[in-house]
Each structure stands twice: as structure tokens, then as C-alpha cells.
N, C-alpha and C positions, 0 to 999 in steps of 0.2 A: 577532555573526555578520556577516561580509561578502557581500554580492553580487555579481559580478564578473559583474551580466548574464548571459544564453547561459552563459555561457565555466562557473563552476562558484560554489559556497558555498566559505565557510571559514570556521571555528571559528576567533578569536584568544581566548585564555585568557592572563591575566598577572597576577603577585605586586606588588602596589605594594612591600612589604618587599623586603630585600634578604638577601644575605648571611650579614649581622651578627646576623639572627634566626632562619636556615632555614638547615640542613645541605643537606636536598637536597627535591626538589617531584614529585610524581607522579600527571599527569593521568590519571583512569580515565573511558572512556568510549565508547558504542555507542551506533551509528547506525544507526535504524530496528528491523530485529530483530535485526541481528549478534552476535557475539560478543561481550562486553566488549573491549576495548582497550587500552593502558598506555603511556604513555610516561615514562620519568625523567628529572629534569634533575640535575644533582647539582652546578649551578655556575652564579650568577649570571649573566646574568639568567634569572629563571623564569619562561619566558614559551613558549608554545603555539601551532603555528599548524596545524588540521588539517584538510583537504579532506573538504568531508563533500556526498552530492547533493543536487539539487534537488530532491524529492520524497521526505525521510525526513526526521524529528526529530532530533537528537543530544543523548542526557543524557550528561551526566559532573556527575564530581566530583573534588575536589584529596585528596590525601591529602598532608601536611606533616610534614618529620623535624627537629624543631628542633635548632639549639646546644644545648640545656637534653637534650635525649634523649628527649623529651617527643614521641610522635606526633599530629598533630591531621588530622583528618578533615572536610571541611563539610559541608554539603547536597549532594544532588542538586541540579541544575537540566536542566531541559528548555529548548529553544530551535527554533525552526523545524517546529514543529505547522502 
């Protein structure tokens, strides 16, 4: 989680893997009480950047399509309690 002071948060999320293991990468994830959220990346680098406010939580979690066809899922995490 960044702090950019005043100004806003932001959620960075990112795959150290690359490519050559992940078909495509799909962050899920809600801030505060919202709705859940989704973003897909479906092309190296998989990496995340989401404005989230100053006075709300954001949980996500990755959902991962590999080469193999193989889906994998992680944990939750919460950040900014």
C-alpha cells in the first residue's frame, strides 16, 4: 500500500513470475463495503495499481490461469485497517 500524503492510497499488487508460468492474472477485490472488483491482465507484466481511500480497508485476492491450464487461487489479504 502507498501513501501519497493528502493527495490519495494506492494498492500496488504484482507477479514476481512471469509469462512463461501464467497465461493470464486476475486481481479481485473491495474496498471498504463495496462491491467486489476485477481487473484482468492477460499479458506480462502482471502487476496492479488501484486507488483505494483513506479511511477504508481493501481485501483482494489474485486468481492465476497458468500455461499447465491449471487455475490457482490465493488467500485473501486485508491491508489498510
Amino acid at each position: 500500500m502507498f501513501k501519497l500524503g493528502s493527495y490519495a492510497r494506492r494498492l500496488y499488487v504484482f507477479l514476481q513470475e512471469d509469462d512463461s508460468k501464467w497465461k493470464s492474472a486476475k486481481l479481485v477485490y473491495k474496498i471498504g463495503e463495496q462491491q467486489p472488483l476485477t481487473v484482468q491482465k492477460a499479458e506480462y507484466p502482471f502487476e496492479f495499481t488501484i486507488p483505494v481511500g483513506h479511511n477504508h480497508p481493501v481485501r483482494f485476492h489474485l486468481e492465476l490461469a497458468g500455461r499447465d491450464g491449471k487455475l490457482v487461487k490465493s488467500n485473501e489479504i486485508e491491508l489498510g485497517k
